[in-house]
DRENDO-1510 file (C-alpha; in Angstrom, 1 decimal, always signed):
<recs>
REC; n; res; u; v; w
REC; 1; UNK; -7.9; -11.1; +7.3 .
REC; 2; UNK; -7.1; -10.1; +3.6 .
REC; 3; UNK; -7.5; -7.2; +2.3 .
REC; 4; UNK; -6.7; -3.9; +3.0 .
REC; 5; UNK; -4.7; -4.0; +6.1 .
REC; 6; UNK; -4.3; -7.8; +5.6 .
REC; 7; UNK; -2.4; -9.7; +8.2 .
REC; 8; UNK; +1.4; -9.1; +6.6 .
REC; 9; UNK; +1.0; -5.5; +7.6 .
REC; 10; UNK; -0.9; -5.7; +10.9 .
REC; 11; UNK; +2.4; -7.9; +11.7 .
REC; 12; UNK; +4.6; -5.4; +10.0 .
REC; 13; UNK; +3.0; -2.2; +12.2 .
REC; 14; UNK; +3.1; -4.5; +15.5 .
REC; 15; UNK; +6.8; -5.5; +14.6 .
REC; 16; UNK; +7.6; -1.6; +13.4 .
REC; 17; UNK; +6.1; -0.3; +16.7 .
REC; 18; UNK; +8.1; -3.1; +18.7 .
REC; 19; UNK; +11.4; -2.1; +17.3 .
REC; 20; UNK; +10.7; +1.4; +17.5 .
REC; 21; UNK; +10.9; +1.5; +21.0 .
REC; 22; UNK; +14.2; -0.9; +21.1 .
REC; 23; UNK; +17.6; -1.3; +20.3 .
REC; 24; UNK; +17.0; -2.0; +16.9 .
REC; 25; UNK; +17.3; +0.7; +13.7 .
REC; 26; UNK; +14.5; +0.7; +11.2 .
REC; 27; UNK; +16.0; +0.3; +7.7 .
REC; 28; UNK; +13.5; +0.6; +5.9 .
REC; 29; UNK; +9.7; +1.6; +6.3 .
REC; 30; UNK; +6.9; +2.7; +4.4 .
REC; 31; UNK; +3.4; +4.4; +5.5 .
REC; 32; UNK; +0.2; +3.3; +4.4 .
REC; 33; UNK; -1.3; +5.9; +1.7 .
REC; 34; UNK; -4.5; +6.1; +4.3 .
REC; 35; UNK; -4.0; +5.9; +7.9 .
REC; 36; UNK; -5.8; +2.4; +8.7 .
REC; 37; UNK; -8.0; +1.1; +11.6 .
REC; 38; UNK; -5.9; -1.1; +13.2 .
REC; 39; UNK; -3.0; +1.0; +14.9 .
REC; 40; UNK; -2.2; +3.8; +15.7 .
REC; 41; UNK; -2.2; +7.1; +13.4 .
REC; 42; UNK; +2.0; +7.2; +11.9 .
REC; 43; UNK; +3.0; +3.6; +13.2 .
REC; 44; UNK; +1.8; +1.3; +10.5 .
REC; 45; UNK; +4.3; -0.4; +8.1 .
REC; 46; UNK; +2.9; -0.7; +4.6 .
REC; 47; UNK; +4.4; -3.9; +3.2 .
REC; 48; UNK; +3.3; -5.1; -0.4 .
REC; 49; UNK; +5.6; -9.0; -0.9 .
REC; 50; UNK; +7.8; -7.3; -4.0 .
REC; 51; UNK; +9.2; -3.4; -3.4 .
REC; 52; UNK; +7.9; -2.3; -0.2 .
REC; 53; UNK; +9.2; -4.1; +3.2 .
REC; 54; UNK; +9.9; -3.5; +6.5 .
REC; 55; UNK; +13.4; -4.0; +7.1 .
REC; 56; UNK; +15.2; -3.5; +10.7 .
REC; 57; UNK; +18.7; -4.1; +11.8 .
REC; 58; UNK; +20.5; -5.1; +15.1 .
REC; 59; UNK; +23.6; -3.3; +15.8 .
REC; 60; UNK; +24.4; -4.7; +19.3 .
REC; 61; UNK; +26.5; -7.4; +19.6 .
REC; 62; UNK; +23.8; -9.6; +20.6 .
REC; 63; UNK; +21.0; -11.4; +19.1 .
REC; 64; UNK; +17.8; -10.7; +19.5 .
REC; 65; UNK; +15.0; -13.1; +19.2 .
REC; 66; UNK; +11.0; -11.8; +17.7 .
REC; 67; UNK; +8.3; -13.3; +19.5 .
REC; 68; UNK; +4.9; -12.8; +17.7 .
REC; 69; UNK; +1.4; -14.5; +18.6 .
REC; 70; UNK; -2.0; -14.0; +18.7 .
REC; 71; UNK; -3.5; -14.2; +21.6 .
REC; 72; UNK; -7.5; -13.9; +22.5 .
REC; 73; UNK; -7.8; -12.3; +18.9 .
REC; 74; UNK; -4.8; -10.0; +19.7 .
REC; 75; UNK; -1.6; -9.8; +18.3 .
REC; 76; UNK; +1.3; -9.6; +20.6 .
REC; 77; UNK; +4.7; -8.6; +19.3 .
REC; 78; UNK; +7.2; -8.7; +21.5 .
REC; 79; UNK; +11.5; -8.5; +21.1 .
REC; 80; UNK; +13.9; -10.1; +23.7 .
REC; 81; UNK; +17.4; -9.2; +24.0 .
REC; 82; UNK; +20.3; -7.6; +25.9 .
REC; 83; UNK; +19.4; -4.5; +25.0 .
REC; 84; UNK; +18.9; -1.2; +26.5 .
REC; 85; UNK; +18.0; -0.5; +30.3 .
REC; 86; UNK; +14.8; +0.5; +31.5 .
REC; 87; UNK; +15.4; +1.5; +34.8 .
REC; 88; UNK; +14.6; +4.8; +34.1 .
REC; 89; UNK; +11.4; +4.1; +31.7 .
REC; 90; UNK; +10.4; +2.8; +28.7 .
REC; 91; UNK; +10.4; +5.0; +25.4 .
REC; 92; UNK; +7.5; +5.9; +24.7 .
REC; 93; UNK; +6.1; +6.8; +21.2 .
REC; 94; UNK; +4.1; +10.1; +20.4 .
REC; 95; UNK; +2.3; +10.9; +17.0 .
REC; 96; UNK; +1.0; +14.7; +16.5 .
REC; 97; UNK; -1.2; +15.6; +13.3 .
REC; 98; UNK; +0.2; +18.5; +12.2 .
REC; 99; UNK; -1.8; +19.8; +8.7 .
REC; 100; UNK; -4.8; +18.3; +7.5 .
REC; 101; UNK; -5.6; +18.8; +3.2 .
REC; 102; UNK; -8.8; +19.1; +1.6 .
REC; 103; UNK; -10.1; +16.4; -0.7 .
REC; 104; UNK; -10.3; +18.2; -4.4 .
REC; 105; UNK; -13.1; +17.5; -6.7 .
REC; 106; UNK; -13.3; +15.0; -9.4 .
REC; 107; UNK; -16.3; +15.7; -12.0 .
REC; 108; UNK; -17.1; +12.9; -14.4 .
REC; 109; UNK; -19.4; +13.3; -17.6 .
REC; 110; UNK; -22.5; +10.5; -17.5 .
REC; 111; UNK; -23.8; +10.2; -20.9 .
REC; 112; UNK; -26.5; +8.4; -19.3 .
REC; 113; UNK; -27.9; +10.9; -17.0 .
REC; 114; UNK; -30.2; +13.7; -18.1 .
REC; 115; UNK; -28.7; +17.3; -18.4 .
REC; 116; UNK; -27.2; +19.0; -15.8 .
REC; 117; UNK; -28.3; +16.5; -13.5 .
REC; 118; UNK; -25.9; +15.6; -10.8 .
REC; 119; UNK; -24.9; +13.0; -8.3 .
REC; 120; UNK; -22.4; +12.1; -5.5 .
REC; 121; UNK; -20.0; +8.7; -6.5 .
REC; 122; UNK; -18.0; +9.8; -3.3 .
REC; 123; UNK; -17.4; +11.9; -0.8 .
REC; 124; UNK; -14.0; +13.1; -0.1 .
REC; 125; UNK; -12.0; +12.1; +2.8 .
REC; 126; UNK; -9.0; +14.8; +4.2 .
REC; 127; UNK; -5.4; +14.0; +3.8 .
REC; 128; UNK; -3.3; +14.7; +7.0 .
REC; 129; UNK; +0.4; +14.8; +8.1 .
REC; 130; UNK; +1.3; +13.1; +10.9 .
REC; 131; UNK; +4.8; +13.3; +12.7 .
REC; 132; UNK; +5.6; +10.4; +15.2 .
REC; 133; UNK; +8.2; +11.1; +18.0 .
REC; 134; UNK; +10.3; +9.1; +20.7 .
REC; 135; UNK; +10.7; +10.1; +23.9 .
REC; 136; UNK; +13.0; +9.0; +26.1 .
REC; 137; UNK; +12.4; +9.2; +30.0 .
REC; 138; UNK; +16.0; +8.3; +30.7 .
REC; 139; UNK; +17.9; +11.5; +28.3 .
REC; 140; UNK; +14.4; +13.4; +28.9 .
REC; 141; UNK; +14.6; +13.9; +24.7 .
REC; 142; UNK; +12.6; +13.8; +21.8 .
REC; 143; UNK; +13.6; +12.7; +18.4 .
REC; 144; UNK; +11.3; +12.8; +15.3 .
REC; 145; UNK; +10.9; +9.4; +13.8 .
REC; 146; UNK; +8.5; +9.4; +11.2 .
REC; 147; UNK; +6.9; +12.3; +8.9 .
REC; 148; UNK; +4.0; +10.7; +7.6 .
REC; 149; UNK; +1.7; +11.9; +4.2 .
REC; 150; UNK; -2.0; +10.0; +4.1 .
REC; 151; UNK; -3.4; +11.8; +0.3 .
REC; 152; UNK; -6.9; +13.1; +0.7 .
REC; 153; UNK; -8.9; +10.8; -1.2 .
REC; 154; UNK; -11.1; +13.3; -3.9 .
REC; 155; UNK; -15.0; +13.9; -4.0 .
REC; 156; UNK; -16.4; +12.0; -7.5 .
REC; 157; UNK; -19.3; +13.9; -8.5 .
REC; 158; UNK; -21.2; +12.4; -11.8 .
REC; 159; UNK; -22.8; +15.1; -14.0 .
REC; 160; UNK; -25.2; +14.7; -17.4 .
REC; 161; UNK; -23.6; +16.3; -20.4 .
REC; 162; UNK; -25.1; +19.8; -21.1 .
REC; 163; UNK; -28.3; +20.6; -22.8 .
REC; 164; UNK; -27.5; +20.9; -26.7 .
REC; 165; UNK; -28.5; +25.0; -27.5 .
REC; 166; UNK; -28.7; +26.2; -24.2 .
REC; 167; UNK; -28.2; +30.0; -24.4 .
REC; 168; UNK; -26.1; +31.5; -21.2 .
REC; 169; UNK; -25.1; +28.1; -19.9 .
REC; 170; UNK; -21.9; +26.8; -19.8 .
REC; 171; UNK; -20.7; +23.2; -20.0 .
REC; 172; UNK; -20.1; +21.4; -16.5 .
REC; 173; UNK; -16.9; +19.6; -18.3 .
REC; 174; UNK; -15.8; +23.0; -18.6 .
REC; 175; UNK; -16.0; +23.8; -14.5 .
REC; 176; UNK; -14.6; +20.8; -13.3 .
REC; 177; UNK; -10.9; +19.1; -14.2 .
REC; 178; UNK; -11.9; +15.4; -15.4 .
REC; 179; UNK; -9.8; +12.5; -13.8 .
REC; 180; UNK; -7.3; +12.8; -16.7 .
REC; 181; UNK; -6.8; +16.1; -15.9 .
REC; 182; UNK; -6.6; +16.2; -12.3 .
REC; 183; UNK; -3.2; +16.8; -11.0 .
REC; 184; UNK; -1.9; +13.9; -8.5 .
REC; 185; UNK; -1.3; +14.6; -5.4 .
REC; 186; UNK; +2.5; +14.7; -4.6 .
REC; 187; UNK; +3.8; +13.7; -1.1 .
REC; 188; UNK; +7.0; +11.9; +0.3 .
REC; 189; UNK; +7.6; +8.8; +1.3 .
REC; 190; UNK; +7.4; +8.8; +5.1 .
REC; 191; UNK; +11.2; +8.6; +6.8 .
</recs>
């Protein structure tokens, strides 16, 4: 479907998880901002059709061909080469949250709500960290292949403006940072 998650990066994630666990080397790679409902939790490719792709690379000597096709409402990705042997397993892929950050607080001034009257626009959703590992049965190791940032998405609370003359009250815009003032939240771009 489009929209968030559209079909270009449910393909992306199905193709990033199917190379993942190949011969091939991931090039390039970008997380979605919000981990998203269709896969799992450190494994989805965020691509956007102008500066955000996923990009992989074969270094065998061989090609290898991409097979993608949805099948009973599923989409099945798979990669066929002379690649690596399983004889011994197949790699498998492990993500671990590893922090979790609380949503902040984003008060906005309604002109056209009474004083100090108050209301949710949003509640807040946690931001997490999410490292994504490959382990391979045949060396018995694990290597960290993603470090992943999803922002906490802030609570949006609406407030009236203060009551003109009030003695011993102080102005909500005066509690709260306003949008303009919040500071962004700062992560990295996931490996």
């Amino acid at each position: 479907p489009d929209g968030l998650g559209g079909s270009a990066v449910q393909v992306a994630s199905a193709l990033y998880e199917t190379a993942l666990t190949s011969s091939l080397s991931v090039v390039e790679r970008h997380s979605a901002k919000r981990p998203v409902d269709f896969q799992r939790i450190g494994l989805e490719a965020f691509v956007n059709g102008r500066d955000m792709d996923l990009r992989l690379a074969n270094r065998m000597k061989t090609p290898v061909y991409i097979h993608a096709a949805v099948e009973q409402g599923r989409l099945r990705v798979a990669l066929y080469g002379s690649g690596q042997s399983l004889e011994k397993g197949k790699p498998q892929l492990m993500a671990e949250t590893t922090e979790t950050f609380s949503p902040g607080t984003i008060v906005r001034v309604d002109r056209d709500m009474k004083p100090n009257q108050e209301r949710i626009v949003r509640v807040g959703e946690k931001g997490l960290r999410a490292k994504v590992f490959l382990y391979d049965p045949g060396s018995n190791k694990k290597v960290l292949v993603s470090d992943n940032l999803y922002q906490p998405v802030p609570n949006v609370i609406a407030v009236g403006p203060r009551e003109v003359g009030a003695v011993g009250t102080k102005s909500r815009e005066d509690d709260w940072p306003t949008e303009a003032e919040a500071e962004p939240w700062v992560g990295s771009e996931a490996e």
